[in-house]
C-alpha positions as CSV (number, residue, x, y, z in Angstrom):
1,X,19.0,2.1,14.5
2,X,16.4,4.3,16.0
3,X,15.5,7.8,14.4
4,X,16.2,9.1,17.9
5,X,19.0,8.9,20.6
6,X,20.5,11.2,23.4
7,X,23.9,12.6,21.8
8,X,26.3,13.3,25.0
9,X,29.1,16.0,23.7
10,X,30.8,18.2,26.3
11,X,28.9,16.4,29.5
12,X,31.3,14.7,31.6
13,X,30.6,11.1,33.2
14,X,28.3,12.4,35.8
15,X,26.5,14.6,33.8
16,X,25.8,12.0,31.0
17,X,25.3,9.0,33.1
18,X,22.3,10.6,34.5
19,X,21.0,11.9,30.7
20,X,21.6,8.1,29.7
21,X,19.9,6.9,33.0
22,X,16.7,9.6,32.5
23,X,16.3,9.0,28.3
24,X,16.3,5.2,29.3
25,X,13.9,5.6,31.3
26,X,11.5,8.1,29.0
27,X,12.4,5.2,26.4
28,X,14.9,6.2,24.6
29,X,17.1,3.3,23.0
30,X,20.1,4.9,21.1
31,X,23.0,6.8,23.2
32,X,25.4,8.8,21.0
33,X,29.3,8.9,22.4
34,X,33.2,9.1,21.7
35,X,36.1,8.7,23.0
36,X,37.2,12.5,22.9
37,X,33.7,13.5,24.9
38,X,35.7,11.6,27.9
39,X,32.6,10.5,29.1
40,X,32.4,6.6,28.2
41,X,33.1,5.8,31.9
42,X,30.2,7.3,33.8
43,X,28.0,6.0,30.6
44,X,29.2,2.6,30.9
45,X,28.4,2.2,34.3
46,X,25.1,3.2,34.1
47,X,24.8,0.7,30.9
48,X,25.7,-1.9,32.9
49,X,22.2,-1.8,35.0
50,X,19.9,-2.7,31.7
51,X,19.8,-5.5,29.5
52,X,22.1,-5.3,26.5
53,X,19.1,-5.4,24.3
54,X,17.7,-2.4,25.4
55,X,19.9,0.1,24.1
56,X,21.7,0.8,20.7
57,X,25.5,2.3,21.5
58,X,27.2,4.5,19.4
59,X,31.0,5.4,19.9
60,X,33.9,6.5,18.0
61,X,37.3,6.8,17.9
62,X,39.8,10.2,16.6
63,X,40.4,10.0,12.9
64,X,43.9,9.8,11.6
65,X,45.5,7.3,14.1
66,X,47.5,4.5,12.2
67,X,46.4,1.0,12.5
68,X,47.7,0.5,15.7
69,X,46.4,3.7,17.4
70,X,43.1,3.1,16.1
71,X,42.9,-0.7,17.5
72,X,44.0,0.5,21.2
73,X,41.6,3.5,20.7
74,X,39.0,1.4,20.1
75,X,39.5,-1.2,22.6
76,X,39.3,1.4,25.5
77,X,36.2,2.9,24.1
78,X,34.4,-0.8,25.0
79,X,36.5,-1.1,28.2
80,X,35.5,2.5,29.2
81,X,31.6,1.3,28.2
82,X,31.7,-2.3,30.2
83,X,30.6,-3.7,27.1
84,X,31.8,-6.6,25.2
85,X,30.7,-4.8,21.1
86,X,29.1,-1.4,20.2
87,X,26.1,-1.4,17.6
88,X,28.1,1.1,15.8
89,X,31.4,2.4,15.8
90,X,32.6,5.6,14.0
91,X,36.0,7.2,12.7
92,X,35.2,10.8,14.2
93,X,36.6,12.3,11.5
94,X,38.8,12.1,8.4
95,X,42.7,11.4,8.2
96,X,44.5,14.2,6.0
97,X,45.0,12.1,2.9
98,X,42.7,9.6,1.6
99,X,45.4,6.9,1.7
100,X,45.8,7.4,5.6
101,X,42.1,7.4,5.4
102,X,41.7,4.1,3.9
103,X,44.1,2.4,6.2
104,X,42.4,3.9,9.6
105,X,39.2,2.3,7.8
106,X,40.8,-1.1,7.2
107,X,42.0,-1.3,10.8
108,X,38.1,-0.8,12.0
109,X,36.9,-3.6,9.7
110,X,39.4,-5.8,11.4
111,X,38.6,-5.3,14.8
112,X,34.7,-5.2,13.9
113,X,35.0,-8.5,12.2
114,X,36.3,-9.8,15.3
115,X,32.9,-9.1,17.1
116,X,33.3,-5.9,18.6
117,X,31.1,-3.7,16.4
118,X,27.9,-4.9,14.8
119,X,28.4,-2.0,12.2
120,X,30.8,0.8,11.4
121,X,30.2,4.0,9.9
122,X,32.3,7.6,9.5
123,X,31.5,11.3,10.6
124,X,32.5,14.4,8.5
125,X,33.3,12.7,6.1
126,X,32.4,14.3,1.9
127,X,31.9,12.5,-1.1
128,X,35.8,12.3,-2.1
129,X,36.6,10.3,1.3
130,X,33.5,7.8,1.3
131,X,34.8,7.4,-2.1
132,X,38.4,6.7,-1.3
133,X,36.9,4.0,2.1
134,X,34.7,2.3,-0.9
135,X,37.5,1.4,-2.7
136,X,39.0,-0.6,-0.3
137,X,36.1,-1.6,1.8
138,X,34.9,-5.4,2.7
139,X,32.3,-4.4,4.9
140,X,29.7,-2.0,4.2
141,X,29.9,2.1,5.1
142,X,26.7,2.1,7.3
143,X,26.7,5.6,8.6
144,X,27.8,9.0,7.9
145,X,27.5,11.3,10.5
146,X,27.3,15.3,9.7
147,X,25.7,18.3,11.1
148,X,22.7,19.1,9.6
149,X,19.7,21.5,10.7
150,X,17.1,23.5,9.4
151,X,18.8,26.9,7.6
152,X,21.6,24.1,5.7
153,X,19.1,22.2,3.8
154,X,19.0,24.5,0.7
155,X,22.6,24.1,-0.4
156,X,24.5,23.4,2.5
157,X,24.2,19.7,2.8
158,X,24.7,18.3,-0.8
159,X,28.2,19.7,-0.3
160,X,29.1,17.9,2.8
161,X,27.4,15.0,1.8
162,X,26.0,13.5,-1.5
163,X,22.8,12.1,-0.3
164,X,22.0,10.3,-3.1
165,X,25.5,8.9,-3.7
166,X,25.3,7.9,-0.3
167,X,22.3,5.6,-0.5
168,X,23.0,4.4,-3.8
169,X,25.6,3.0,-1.8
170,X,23.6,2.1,1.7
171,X,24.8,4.6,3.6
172,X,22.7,6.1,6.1
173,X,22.9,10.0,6.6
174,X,22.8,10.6,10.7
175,X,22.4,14.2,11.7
176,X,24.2,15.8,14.6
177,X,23.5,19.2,16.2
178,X,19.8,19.3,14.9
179,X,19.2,21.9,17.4
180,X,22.1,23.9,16.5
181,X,23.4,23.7,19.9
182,X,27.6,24.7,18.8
183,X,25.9,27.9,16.9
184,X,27.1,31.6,18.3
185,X,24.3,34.0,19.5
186,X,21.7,34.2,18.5
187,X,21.6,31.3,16.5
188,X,21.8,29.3,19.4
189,X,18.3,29.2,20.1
190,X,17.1,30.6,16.7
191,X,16.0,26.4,16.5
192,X,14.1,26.2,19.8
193,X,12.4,30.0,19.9
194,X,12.8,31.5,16.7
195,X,9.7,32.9,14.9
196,X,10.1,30.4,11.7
197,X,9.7,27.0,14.0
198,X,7.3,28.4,16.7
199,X,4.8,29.4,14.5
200,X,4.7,26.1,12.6
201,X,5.0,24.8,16.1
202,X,1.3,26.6,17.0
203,X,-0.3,24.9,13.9
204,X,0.3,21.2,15.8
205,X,0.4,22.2,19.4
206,X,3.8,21.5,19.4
207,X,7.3,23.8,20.6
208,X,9.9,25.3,18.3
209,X,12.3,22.6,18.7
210,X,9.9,19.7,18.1
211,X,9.3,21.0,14.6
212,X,13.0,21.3,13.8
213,X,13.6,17.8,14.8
214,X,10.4,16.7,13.5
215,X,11.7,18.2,9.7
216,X,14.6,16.2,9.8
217,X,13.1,12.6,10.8
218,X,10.5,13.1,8.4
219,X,13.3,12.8,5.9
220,X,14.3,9.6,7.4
221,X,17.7,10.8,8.9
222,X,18.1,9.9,12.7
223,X,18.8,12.8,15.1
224,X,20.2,12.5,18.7
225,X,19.8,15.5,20.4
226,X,21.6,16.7,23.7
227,X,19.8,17.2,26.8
228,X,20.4,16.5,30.3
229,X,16.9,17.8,31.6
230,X,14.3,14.8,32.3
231,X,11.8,17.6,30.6
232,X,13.7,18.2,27.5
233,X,15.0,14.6,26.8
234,X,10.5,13.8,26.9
235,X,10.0,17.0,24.4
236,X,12.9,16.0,21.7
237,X,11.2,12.2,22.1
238,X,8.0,13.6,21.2
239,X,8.2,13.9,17.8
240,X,6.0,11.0,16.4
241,X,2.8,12.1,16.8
242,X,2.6,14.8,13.9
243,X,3.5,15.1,10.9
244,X,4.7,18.1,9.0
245,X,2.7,19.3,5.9
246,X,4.5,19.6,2.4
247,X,4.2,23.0,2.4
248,X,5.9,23.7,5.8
249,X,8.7,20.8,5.0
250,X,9.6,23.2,1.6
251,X,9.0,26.3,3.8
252,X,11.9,24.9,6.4
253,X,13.9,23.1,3.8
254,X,14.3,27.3,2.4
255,X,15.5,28.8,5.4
256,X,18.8,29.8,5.3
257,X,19.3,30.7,9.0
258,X,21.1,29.4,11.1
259,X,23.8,28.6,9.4
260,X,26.4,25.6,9.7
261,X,28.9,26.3,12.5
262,X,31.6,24.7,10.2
263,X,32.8,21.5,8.6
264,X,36.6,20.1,8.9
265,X,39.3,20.5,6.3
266,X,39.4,18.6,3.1
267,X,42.2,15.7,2.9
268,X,45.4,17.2,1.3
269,X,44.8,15.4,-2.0
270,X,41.4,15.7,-1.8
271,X,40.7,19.2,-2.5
272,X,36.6,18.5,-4.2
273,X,36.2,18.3,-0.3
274,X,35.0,21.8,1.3
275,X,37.7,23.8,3.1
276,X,35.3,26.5,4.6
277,X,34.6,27.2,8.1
278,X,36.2,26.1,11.0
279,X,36.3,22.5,12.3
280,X,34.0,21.8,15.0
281,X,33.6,18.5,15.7
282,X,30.7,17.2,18.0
């Protein structure tokens, strides 16, 4: 999986089928989608001009469809993407008690066993829910897909997700929203021009939002930023070049601004999951 991909949420199929077509081209290999982003179509077909080996596809389906749902759901994400498997197929988010949750995740292996998936993974999902897919789970959990961003790495993501639970387990943390792009004014750009990130940014000839994509892949946790300029999708690529010092990793690891943008409910019988904030899901 490559520490970099083009996410796609809230462009429609015209609008992400040229990002794909432009981060392709640049060199980008991973493309981050779902079946609520309505979008798979316009990405598919431009898919369908490359060799399958050239890109890594990730979809998902809603979370809390039954067994059935979930199969048809994820049957039109591959018809919608011209493709026969995805590398790596998500349940967006969790069902509202752990025992719907583990039977949405026992539908997914089933259809990934039969081909269509070459691994499967979960978003927004806390330590009481991995928990509750381990239990039953035959294949392995190999993602976990949250927000994260500088200002939510001094408390904020230990809550949301027990990193080292997760990896004691093989689970790979994937960040979403690295930029902050679903935060209100001014946090919105407080990642791209804000003082803290800029002026780091000086020290390696390098912009604002470099360094806050820079701090998170230097912890070895993918990003797939959203961009649908040609000059943008080359600026969040150009990250592996530098490399942060200690000092400034600590100094953005402390920041406290801007904050999460909000995390979905806790299960119903899982209440050691956080219930703050309002549920944006991306």
């Amino acid at each position: 999986m490559p520490l970099i991909g083009l996410g796609t949420w809230l462009y429609n199929d015209t609008v992400a089928g040229a990002a794909v077509s432009a981060a392709l081209g640049l060199g980008y290999r991973a493309v981050d989608t779902a079946a609520v982003y309505k979008n798979q179509r316009g990405i598919g077909e431009v898919l369908a001009k490359f060799s399958r080996d050239e890109f890594f596809v990730t979809s998902k389906i809603p979370g809390g469809l039954n067994a059935s749902a979930s199969v048809s759901a994820l049957d039109a994400c591959l018809s919608d993407l011209q493709l026969d498997y995805v590398d790596l197929m998500l349940l967006h988010w969790p069902a509202q008690t752990l025992a719907a949750v583990q039977e949405q995740w026992l539908a997914l292996e089933e259809w990934a066993k039969s081909g269509k998936a070459r691994a499967i993974g979960i978003s927004h999902y806390c330590k009481a829910q991995m928990e509750a897919v381990l239990k039953v789970a035959t294949l392995p959990i190999a993602v976990n897909q949250n927000q994260y961003h500088v200002g939510m790495g001094h408390d904020t993501q230990p809550r949301l997700h027990d990193k080292t639970f997760a990896e004691s387990h093989g689970i790979l943390y994937e960040a979403y929203s690295s930029l902050c792009g679903p935060c209100p004014e001014p946090h919105n750009t407080e990642l791209i021009t804000g003082p803290l990130v800029t002026s780091i940014g000086r020290v390696h000839n390098k912009s604002g939002s470099q360094v806050a994509l820079r701090w998170v892949v230097q912890q070895g946790i993918p990003v797939i930023p959203k961009s649908a300029s040609p000059k943008h999708l080359q600026s969040n690529f150009d990250i592996f070049d530098f490399e942060l010092t200690d000092a400034e990793m600590a100094t953005l690891s402390a920041a406290t601004s801007p904050p999460e943008t909000g995390t979905p409910q806790a299960p119903d019988d899982a209440q050691d999951c956080s219930a703050e904030g309002s549920p944006v899901v991306v």
